[in-house]
N, C-alpha and C positions, 0 to 999 in steps of 0.2 A: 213856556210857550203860550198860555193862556193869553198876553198880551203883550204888545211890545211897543218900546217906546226908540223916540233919535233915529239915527237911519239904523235902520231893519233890514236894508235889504242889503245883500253881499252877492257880489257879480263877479264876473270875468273867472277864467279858468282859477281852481279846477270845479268851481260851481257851475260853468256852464258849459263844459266839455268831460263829459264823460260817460258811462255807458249804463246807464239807467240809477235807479234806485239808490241816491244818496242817501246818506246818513249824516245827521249832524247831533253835537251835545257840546255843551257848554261844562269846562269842572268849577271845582269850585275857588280858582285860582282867573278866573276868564277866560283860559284859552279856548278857542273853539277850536274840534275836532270834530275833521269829516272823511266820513269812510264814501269807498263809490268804486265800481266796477271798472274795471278797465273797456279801453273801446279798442272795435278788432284793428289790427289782428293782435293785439295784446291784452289775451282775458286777465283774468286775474283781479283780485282785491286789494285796494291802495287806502292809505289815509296819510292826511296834509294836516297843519295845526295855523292856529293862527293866536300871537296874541295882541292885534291890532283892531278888534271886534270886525276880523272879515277883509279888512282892506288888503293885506296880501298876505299870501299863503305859504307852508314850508314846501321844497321838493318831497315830488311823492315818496314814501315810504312801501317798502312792498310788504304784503302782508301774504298774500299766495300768489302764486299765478296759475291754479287749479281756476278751471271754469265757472264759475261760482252763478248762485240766482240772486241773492242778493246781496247787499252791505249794512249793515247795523251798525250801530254805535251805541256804549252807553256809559255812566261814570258811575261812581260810586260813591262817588263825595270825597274821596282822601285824594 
């Protein structure tokens, strides 16, 4: 993330609907992967994948639907 090159920016759901504190990361294969809060009345923690750098997204995935504060993401390289 230090800097970025081409279009950078990724729009439209689930980047711009949903309930605070996204998460994004990139593996090491391209995919982006983004976690993010549910909005009410559905709390809970979600993540979508993408491997068109952003232009459209998987159906969410559930990860809880325990109340959560935030969503993280992160890879490890494999």
């Amino acid at each position: 993330g230090s800097s970025w090159f081409g279009s950078d920016t990724c729009t439209g759901a689930p980047i711009t609907v949903h309930g605070g504190d996204p998460g994004i990361t990139i593996d090491k294969d391209g995919t982006f992967i983004l976690t993010r809060l549910g909005t009410a009345p559905f709390s809970g923690l979600y993540s979508h994948f993408s491997t068109d750098n952003g232009l459209t997204w998987s159906d969410q995935n559930v990860i809880t639907t325990d109340d959560l504060e935030r969503a993280a993401v992160a890879t490890d390289g494999h």
